[in-house]
C-alpha positions as CSV (number, residue, x, y, z in Angstrom):
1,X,175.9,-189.0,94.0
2,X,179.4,-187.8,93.2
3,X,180.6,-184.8,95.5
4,X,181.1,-182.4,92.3
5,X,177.1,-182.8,92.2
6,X,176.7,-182.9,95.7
7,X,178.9,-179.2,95.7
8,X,177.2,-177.7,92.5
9,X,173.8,-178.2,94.4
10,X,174.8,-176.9,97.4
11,X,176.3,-174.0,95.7
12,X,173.3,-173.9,93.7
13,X,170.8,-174.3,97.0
14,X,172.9,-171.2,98.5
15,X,172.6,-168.6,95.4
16,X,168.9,-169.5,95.4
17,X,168.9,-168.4,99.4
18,X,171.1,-165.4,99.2
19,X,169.0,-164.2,95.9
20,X,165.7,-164.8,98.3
21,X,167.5,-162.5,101.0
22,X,168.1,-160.1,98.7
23,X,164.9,-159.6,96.7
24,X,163.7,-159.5,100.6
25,X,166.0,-156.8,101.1
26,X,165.5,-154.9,98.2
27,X,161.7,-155.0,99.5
28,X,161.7,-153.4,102.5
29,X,164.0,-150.8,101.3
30,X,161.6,-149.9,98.8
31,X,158.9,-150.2,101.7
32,X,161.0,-147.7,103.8
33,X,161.2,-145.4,101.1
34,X,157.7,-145.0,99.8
35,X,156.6,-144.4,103.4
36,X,159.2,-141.9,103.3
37,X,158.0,-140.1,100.6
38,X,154.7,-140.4,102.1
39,X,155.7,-138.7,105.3
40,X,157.5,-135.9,103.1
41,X,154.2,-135.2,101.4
42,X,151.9,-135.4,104.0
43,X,154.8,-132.5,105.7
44,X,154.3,-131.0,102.6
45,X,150.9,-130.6,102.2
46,X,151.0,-129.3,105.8
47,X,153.3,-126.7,105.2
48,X,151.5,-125.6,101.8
49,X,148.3,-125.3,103.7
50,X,150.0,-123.3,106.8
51,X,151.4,-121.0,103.8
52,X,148.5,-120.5,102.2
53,X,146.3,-119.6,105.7
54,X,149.7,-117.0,106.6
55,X,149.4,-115.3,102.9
56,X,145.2,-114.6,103.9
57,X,146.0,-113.5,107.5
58,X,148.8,-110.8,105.5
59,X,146.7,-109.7,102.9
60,X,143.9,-109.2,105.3
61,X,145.9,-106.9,107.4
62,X,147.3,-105.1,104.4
63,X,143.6,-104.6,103.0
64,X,142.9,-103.1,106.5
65,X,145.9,-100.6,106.4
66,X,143.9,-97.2,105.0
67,X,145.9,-95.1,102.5
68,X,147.5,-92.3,105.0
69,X,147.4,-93.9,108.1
70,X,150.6,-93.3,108.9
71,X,151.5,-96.7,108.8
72,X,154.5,-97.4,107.4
């Protein structure tokens, strides 16, 4: 083989490797991310349900409040 062929598919050999590396890449950022967003909804859920059990505690209190108490 000539070296112009030799050098195209060496050249060629290395895009095919560095495209590889970069799909890989490209994969695990996208794996990094969605467990990301996983972990920011899971904290999200959390917080919505630690909301919701703080806005029943408060309206529980408020409902025991009589009208005149003095409270307030």
């Amino acid at each position: 083989m000539s070296d112009e062929i030799l050098t195209m598919l060496g050249v060629g050999a290395t895009l095919l490797a560095s495209g590889g590396t970069f799909a890989l890449f490209i994969f695990r950022l996208f794996a990094r991310l969605e467990d990301k967003v996983d972990s920011l909804t899971r904290d999200h859920q959390s917080l919505a349900r630690e909301l919701s059990e703080f806005r029943g505690e408060m309206r529980g209190r408020l409902g025991d409040l009589r009208v005149g108490s003095g409270a307030g």
